[in-house]
C-alpha positions as CSV (number, residue, x, y, z in Angstrom):
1,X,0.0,0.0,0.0
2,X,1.1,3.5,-0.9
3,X,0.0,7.1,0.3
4,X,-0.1,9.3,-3.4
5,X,-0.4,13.1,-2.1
6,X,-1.5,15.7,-5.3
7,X,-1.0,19.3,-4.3
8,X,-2.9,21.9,-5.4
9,X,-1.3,22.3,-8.6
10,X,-1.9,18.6,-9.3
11,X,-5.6,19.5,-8.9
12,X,-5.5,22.9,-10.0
13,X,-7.7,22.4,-13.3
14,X,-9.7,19.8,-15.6
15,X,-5.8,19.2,-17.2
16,X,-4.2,18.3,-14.0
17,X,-7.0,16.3,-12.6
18,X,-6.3,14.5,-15.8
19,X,-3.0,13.3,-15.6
20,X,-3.3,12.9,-12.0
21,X,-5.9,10.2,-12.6
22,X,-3.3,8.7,-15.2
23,X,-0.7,8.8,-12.2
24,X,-3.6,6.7,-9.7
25,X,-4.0,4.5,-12.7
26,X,-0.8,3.3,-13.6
27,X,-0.3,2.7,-9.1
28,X,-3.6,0.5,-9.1
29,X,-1.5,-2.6,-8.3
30,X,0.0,-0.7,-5.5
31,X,-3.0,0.0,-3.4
32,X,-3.1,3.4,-3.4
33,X,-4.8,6.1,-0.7
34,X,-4.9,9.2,-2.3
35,X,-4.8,12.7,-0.7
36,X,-5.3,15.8,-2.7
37,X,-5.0,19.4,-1.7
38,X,-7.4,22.3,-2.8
39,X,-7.7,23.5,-6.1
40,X,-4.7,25.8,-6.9
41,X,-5.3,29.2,-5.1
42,X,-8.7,28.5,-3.6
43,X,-7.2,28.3,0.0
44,X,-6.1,31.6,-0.1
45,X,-9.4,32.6,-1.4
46,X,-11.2,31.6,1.4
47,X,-9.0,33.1,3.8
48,X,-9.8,36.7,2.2
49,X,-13.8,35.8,2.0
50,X,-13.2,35.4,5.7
51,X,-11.3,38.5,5.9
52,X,-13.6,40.8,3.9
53,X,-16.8,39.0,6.0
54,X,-15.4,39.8,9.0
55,X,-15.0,43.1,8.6
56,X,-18.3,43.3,7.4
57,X,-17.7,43.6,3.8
58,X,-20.0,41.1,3.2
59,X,-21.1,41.6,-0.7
60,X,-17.3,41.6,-1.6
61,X,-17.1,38.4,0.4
62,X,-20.4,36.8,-1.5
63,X,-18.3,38.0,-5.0
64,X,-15.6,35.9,-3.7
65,X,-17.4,33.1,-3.0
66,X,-19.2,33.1,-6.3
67,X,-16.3,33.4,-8.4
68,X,-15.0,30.0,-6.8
69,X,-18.6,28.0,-7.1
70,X,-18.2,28.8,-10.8
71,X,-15.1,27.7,-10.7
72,X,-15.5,24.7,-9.1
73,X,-18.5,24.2,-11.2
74,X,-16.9,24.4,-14.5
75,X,-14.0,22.3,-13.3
76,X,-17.1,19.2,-12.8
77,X,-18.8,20.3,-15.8
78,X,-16.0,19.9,-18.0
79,X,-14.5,16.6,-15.9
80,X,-17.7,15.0,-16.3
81,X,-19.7,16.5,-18.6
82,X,-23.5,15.6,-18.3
83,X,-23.3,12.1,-17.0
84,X,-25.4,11.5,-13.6
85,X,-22.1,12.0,-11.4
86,X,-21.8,15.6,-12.9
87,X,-25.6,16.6,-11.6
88,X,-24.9,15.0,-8.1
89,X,-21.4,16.5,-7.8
90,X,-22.5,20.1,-9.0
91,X,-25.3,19.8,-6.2
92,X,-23.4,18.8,-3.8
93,X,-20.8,21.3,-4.9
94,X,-23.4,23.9,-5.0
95,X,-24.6,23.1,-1.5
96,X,-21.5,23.8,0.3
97,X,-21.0,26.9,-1.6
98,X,-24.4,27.9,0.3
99,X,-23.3,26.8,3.5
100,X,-20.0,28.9,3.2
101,X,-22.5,31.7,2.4
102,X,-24.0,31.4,5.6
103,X,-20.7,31.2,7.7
104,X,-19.5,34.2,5.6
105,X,-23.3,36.1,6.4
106,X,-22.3,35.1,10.2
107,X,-18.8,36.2,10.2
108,X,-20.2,39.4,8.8
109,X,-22.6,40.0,11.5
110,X,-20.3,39.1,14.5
111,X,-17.5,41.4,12.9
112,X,-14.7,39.0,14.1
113,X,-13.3,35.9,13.3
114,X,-11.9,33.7,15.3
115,X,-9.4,30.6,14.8
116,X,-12.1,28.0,14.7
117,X,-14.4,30.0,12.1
118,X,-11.5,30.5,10.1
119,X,-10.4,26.7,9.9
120,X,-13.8,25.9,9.3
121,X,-13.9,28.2,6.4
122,X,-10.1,27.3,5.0
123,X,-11.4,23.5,4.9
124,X,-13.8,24.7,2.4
125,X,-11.3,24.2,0.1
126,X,-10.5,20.1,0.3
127,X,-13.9,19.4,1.4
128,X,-14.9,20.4,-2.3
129,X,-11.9,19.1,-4.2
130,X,-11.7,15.9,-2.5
131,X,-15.3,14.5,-4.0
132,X,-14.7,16.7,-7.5
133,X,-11.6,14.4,-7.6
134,X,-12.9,11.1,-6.8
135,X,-16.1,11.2,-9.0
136,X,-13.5,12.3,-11.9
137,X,-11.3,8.9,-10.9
138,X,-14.8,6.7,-11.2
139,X,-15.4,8.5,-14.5
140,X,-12.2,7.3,-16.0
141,X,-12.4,3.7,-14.4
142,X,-10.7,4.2,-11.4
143,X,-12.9,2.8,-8.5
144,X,-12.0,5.6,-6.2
145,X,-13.9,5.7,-3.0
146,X,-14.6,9.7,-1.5
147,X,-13.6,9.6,2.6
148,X,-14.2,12.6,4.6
149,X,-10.7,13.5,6.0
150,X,-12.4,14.9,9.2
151,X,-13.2,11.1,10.2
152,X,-9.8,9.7,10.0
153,X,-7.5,12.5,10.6
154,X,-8.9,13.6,13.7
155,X,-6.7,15.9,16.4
156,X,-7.0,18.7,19.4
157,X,-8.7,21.8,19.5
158,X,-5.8,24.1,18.5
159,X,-7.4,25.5,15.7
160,X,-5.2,27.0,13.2
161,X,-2.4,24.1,13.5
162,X,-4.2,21.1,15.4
163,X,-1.8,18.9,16.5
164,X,-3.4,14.9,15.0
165,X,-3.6,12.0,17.6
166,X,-1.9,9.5,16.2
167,X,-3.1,6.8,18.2
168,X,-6.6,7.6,17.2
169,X,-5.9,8.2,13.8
170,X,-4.5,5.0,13.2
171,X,-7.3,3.4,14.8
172,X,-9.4,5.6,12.2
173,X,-7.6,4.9,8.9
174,X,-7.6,1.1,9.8
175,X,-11.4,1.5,10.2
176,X,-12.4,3.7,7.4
177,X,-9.6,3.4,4.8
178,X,-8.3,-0.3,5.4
179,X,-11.7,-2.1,4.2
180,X,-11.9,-0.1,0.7
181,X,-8.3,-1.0,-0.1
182,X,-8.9,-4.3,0.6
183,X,-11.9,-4.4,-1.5
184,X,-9.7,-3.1,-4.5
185,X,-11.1,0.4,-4.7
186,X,-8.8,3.5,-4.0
187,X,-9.2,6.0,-1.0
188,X,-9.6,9.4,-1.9
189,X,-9.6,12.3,1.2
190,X,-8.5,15.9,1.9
191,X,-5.4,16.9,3.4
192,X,-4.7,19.7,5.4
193,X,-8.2,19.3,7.4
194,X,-9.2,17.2,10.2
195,X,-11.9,17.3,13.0
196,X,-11.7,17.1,17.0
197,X,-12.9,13.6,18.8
198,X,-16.4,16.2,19.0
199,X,-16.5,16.5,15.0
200,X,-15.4,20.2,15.2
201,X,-13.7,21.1,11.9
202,X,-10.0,21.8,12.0
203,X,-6.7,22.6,10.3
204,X,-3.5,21.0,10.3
205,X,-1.9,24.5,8.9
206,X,-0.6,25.8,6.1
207,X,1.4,22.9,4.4
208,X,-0.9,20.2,6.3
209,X,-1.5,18.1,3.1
210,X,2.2,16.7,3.4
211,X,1.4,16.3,6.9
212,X,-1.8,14.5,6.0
213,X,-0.2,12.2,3.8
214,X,2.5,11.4,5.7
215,X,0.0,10.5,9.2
216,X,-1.7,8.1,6.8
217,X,1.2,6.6,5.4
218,X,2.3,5.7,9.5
219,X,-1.2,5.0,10.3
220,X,-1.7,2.0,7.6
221,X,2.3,0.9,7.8
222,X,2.4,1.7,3.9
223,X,5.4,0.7,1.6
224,X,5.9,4.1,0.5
225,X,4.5,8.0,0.8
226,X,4.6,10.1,-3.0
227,X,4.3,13.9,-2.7
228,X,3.3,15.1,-6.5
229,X,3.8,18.8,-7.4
230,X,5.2,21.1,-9.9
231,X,8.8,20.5,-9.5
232,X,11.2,17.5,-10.7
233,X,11.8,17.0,-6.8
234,X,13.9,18.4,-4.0
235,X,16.7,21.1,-5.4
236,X,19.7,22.2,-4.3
237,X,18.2,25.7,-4.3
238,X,15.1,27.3,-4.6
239,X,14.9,27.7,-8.4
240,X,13.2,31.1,-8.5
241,X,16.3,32.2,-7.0
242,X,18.8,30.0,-8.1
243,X,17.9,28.9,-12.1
244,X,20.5,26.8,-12.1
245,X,19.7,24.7,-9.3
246,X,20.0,20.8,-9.6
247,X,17.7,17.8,-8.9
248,X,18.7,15.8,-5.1
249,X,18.1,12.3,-6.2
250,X,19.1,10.8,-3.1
251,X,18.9,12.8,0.5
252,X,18.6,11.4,4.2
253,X,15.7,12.4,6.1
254,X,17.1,14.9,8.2
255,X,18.6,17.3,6.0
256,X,15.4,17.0,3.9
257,X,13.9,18.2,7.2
258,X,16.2,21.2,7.4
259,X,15.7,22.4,4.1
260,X,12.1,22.5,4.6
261,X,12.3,24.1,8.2
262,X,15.1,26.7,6.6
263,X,12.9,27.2,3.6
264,X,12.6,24.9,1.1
265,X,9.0,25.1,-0.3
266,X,8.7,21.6,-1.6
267,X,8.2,19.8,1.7
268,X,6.5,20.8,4.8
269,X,8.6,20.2,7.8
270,X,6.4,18.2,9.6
271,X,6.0,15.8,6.9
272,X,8.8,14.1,7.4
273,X,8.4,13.1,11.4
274,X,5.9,10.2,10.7
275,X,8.0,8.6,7.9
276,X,10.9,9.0,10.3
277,X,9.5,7.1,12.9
278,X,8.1,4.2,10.0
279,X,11.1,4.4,8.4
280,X,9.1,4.9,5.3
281,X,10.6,6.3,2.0
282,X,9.1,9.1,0.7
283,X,9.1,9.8,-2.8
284,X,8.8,13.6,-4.3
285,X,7.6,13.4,-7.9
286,X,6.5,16.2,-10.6
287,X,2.9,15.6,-11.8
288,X,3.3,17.8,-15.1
289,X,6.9,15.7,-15.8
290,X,5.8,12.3,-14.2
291,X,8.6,10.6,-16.0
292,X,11.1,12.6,-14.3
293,X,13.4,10.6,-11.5
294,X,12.4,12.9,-8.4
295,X,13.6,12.7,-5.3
296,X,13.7,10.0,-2.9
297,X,14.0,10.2,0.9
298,X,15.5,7.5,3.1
299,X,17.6,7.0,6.2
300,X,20.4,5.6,4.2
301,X,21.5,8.3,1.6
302,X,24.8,8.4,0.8
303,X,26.7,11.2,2.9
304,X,27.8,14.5,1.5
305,X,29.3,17.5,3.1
306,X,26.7,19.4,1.4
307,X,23.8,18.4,0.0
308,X,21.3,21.9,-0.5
309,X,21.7,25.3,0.7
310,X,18.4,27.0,2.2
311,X,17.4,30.7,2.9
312,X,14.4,32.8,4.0
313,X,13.8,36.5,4.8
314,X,11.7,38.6,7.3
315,X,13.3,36.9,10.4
316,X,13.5,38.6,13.8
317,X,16.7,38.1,15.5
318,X,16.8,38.6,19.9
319,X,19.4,39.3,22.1
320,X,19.5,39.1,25.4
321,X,22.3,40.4,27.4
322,X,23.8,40.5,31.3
323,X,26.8,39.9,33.3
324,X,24.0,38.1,35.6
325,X,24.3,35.1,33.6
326,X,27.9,34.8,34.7
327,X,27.5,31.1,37.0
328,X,23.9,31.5,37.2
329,X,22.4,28.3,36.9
330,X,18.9,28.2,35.1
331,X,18.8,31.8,33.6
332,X,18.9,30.7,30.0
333,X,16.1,27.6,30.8
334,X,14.5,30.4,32.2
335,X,14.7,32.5,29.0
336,X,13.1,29.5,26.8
337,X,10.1,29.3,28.8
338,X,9.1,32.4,27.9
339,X,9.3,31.5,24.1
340,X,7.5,28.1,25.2
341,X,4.4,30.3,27.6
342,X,4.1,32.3,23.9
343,X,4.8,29.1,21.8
344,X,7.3,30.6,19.8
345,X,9.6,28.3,17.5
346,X,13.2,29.4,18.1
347,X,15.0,28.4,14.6
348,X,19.1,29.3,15.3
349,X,20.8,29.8,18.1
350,X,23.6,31.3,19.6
351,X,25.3,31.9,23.4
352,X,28.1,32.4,25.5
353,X,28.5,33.3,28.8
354,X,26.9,36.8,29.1
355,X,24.7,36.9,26.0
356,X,21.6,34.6,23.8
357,X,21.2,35.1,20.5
358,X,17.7,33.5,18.5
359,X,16.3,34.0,15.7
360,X,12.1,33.7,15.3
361,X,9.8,33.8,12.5
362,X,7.1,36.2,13.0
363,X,6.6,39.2,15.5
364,X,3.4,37.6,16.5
365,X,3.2,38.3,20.6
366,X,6.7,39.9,20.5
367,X,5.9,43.3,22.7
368,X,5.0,40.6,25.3
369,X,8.2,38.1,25.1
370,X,10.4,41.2,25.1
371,X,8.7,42.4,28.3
372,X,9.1,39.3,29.8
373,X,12.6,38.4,28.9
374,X,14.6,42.3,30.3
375,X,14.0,40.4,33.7
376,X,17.0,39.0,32.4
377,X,19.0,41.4,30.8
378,X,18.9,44.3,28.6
379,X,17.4,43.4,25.1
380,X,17.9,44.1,21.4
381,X,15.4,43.2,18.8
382,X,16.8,43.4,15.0
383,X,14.3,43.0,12.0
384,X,14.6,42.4,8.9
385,X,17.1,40.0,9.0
386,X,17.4,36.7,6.7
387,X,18.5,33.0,7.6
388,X,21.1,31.5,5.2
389,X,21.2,27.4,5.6
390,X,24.3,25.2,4.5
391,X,22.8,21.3,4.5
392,X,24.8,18.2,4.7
393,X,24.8,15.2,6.6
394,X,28.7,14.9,6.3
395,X,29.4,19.0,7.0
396,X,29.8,18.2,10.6
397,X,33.8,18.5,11.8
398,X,34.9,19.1,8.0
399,X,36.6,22.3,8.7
400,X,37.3,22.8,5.3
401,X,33.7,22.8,4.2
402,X,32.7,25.2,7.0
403,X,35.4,27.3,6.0
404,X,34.8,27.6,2.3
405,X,31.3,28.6,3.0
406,X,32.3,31.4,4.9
407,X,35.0,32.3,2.5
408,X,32.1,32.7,-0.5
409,X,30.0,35.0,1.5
410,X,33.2,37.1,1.6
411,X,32.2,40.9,2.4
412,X,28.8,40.3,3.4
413,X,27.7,41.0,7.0
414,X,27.1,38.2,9.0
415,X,25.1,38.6,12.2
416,X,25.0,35.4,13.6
417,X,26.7,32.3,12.8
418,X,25.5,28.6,13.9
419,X,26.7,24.9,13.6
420,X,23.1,22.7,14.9
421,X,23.8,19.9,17.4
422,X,23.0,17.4,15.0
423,X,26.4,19.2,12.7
424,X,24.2,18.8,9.0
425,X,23.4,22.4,9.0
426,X,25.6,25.7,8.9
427,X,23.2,28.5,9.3
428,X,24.3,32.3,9.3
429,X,22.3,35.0,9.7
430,X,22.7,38.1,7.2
431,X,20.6,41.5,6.4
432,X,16.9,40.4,4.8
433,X,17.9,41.7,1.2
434,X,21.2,39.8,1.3
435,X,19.6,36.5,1.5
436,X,19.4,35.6,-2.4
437,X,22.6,36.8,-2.7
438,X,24.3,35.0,0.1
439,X,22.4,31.7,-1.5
440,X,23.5,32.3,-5.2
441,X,27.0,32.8,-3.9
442,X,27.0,29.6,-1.7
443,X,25.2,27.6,-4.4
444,X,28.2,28.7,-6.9
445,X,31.1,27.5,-4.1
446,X,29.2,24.2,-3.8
447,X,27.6,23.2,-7.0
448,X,28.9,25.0,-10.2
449,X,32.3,25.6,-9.2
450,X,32.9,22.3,-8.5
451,X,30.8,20.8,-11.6
């Protein structure tokens, strides 16, 4: 049995629901459970109807909501043009159109929304690409089965990111999804969304598909997990920045964790946790080049001193300082509880003796953690900064690697500089705007001057 996850590009039109039910096909003998993402774009759509709704801008809201029911609608029309499955799935595509209505009229009325409305809007999105999907896969032979995510993926009540019980989703998938595989038909369910043991909707967060796939994948012990999107695989850069950039056949699962948690679009970070623990492959294919190699992810990669290099922008960098910390036992525990009380991910880090250094993602609560954390010092906030990731499984205690990597960033300010406990990732923090540029010049020390 295999897991095949179809991001929204995958699903983004009649064309790509085509060859992604060409994909399912030719994996028949493999037992495939199939998760698909939204149609390209529409999660973000929703987010805005809930935005505009909430601040009472409700006919702009109902535009938006139109615009994707005729969307949606013409993607089943032309899918499955006027067979008996097209008038059932336009109904039942129309009716949840109307119920999003109504959450939108209530949003509007209340003039707020709050995390739980707004997951229950954002899973608008798989709840009506999920069956569009499936009834396209019966069309063309497949016997694809619809599941609602929401009763197999089922977690807390932390709306916005709900953490998934694995225990009970296991239990789930082995109810729900085991007997249709066995029967020879083919599983096909949401990502990204879930429900709490009550049946209240929620959301895995942005990304949550991978995530999806990959609880699945755990959950039934399957041979493999396939993430299909747009791109031949995992890169040794982001291509928009880095043209050149080459295809990683071959990459353990831990730097393929730190690209994606340094940046690297093609995998959510999460995703790779529940494979880890399986010590199941996972496969990253390109659903418009299906021929293509891709990328494969195991524990057993060969090593190399590096593999990718990584970068992101719009990161907020902390310092705390004090001669206090001199032979004070417990000051810098007591400084990451305060990130934990506002549960803040801290990426990089740096200390010494008087002084922490970390880097954050967002300013979200930061007025607050800064209060809280000059009872321990005196504090400096620097915006705008950028994170700049070197990742190799065999860069740990080669000196000369380390070393040629800060040799190419030659004049460009460094802030921060940091070798993780784990010793596959060299990350250096530079000014916001110098982030492409430190990548391209790391990506030319690494990969083209060597080729």
């Amino acid at each position: 049995m295999i897991v095949c996850k179809f991001g929204g590009t995958s699903v983004g039109d009649t064309a790509a629901i085509e060859r992604t039910a060409s994909i399912v096909r030719g994996r028949l003998p493999r037992d495939p459970v199939v998760v698909v993402s939204a149609l390209a774009g529409t999660t973000n759509a929703l987010l805005d109807v809930a935005a505009q709704a909430s601040k009472g801008q409700f006919i702009v809201a109902i535009r938006g909501i139109e615009a994707l029911r005729a969307r949606h609608l013409s993607v089943v029309d032309e899918l499955l043009g006027g067979s008996t499955a097209s008038g059932e799935i336009a109904a039942e595509v129309s009716m949840l159109f109307d119920e999003l209505a109504h959450l939108g009229e209530a949003l509007s009325v209340l003039g707020d929304v709050s995390p739980r409305s707004l997951d229950a809007v954002a899973a608008y999105g798989e709840r009506l690409s999920s069956p569009i999907v499936a009834a396209a896969f019966q069309q063309r032979g497949i016997p694809a089965t619809w599941v609602d995510a929401r009763k197999v993926m089922l977690t807390d009540g932390a709306f916005g990111k709900a953490r998934p019980q694995p225990d009970a989703i296991a239990e789930a998938a082995r109810e729900q999804l085991l007997p249709i595989v066995r029967d020879g038909r083919v599983p096909v369910l949401g990502g990204f969304i879930g429900a709490t043991p009550g049946g209240v909707t929620t959301t895995l967060g942005r990304g949550g598909s991978d995530y999806s796939a990959a609880l699945l994948g755990a959950a039934l012990d399957g041979e493999a997990i396939e993430i299909w999107t747009d791109v031949d695989g995992m890169l040794t850069a982001d291509p928009r920045v880095i043209p050149q950039a080459k295809v990683i056949e071959h990459i353990r699962f831990d730097e393929a964790a730190a690209l994606a948690s340094f940046g690297a679009k093609v995998l959510h970070p999460s995703t790779i946790a529940p494979a880890v623990q399986r010590s199941i492959p996972v496969f990253i294919y390109n659903s418009h080049r299906p021929q293509a190699a891709g990328t494969l992810i195991t524990f057993d990669a060969p090593r190399r001193s590096v593999r990718a290099v990584a970068g992101r922008a719009n990161v907020v960098l902390v310092n705390v300082k004090s001669s206090a910390m001199l032979d004070a036992p417990g000051i810098v525990r007591g400084i990451f509880s305060v990130f934990e009380r506002y549960e803040l991910s801290v990426d990089v880090i740096a200390t010494s003796e008087v002084s922490v250094s970390v880097t954050l993602d967002a300013d979200l609560h930061l007025d607050a953690v800064l209060n809280e954390l000059r009872g321990f010092g005196d504090v400096t906030v620097e915006r705008g900064r950028g994170i700049v990731a070197v990742v190799g499984s065999g860069l740990g205690g080669h000196t000369p690697t380390m070393a040629r990597a800060l040799t190419a960033l030659g004049d460009m300010r460094v802030h921060m500089c940091s070798l993780s406990a784990s010793a596959i990732n060299l990350t250096v923090i530079v000014d916001g705007d110098q982030v492409h540029e430190a990548m391209r010049r790391l990506h030319r020390a690494f990969f083209e001057e060597a080729a």
